[in-house]
C-alpha positions in Angstrom: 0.0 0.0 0.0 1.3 3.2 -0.8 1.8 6.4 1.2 -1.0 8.3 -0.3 -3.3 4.8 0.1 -2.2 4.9 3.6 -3.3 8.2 4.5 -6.4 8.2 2.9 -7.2 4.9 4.4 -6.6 6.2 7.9 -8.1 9.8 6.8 -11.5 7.4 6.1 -11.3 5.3 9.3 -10.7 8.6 11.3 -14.4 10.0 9.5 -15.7 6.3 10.0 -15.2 7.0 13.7 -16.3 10.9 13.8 -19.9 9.4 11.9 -20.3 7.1 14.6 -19.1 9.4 17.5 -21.9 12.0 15.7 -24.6 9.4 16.3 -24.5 10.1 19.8 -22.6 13.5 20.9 -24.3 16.8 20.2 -21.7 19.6 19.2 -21.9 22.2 16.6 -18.5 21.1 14.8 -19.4 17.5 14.7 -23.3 18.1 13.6 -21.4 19.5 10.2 -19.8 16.2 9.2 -23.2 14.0 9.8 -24.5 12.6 6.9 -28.3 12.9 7.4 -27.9 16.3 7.9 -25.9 16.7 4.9 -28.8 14.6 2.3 -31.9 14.9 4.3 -33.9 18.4 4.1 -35.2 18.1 7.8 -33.1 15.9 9.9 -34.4 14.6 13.5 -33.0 12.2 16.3 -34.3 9.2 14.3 -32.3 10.3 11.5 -28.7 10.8 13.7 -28.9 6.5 13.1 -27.9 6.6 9.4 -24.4 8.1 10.6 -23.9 4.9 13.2 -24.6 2.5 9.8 -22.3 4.5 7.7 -19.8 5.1 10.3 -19.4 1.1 10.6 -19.8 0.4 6.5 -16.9 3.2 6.2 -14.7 2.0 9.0 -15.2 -1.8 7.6 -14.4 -0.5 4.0 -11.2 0.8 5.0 -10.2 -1.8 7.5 -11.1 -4.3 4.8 -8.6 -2.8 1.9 -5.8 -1.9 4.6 -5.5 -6.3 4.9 -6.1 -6.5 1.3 
């Protein structure tokens, strides 16, 4: 794996974990990251869920090609 690979790899694990983290911690810099927010026009709690699903498919992704 190259550097570049590397850092993006990490760089996506690190956002994997900020999604997750975002499921359940309110805080202004965080609530600009979450993904329901970003692709739903009027996100509630029930929503904040989608971000603990992507968080883990993200995290799994990258995890998945660093052992590749």
């Amino acid at each position: 794996m190259g550097s570049l690979d590397f850092q993006l790899t990490i760089a996506g694990i690190a956002y994997g974990i900020l999604l997750i983290v975002a499921t359940f911690v309110n805080n202004r810099v965080i609530e600009s990251f979450r993904l329901d927010v970003i692709f739903t026009r009027n996100p509630t709690p029930s929503t904040r869920y989608v971000n603990l699903v992507a968080g883990l498919v993200i995290i799994g992704y990258n995890v998945y090609s660093m052992l590749k």
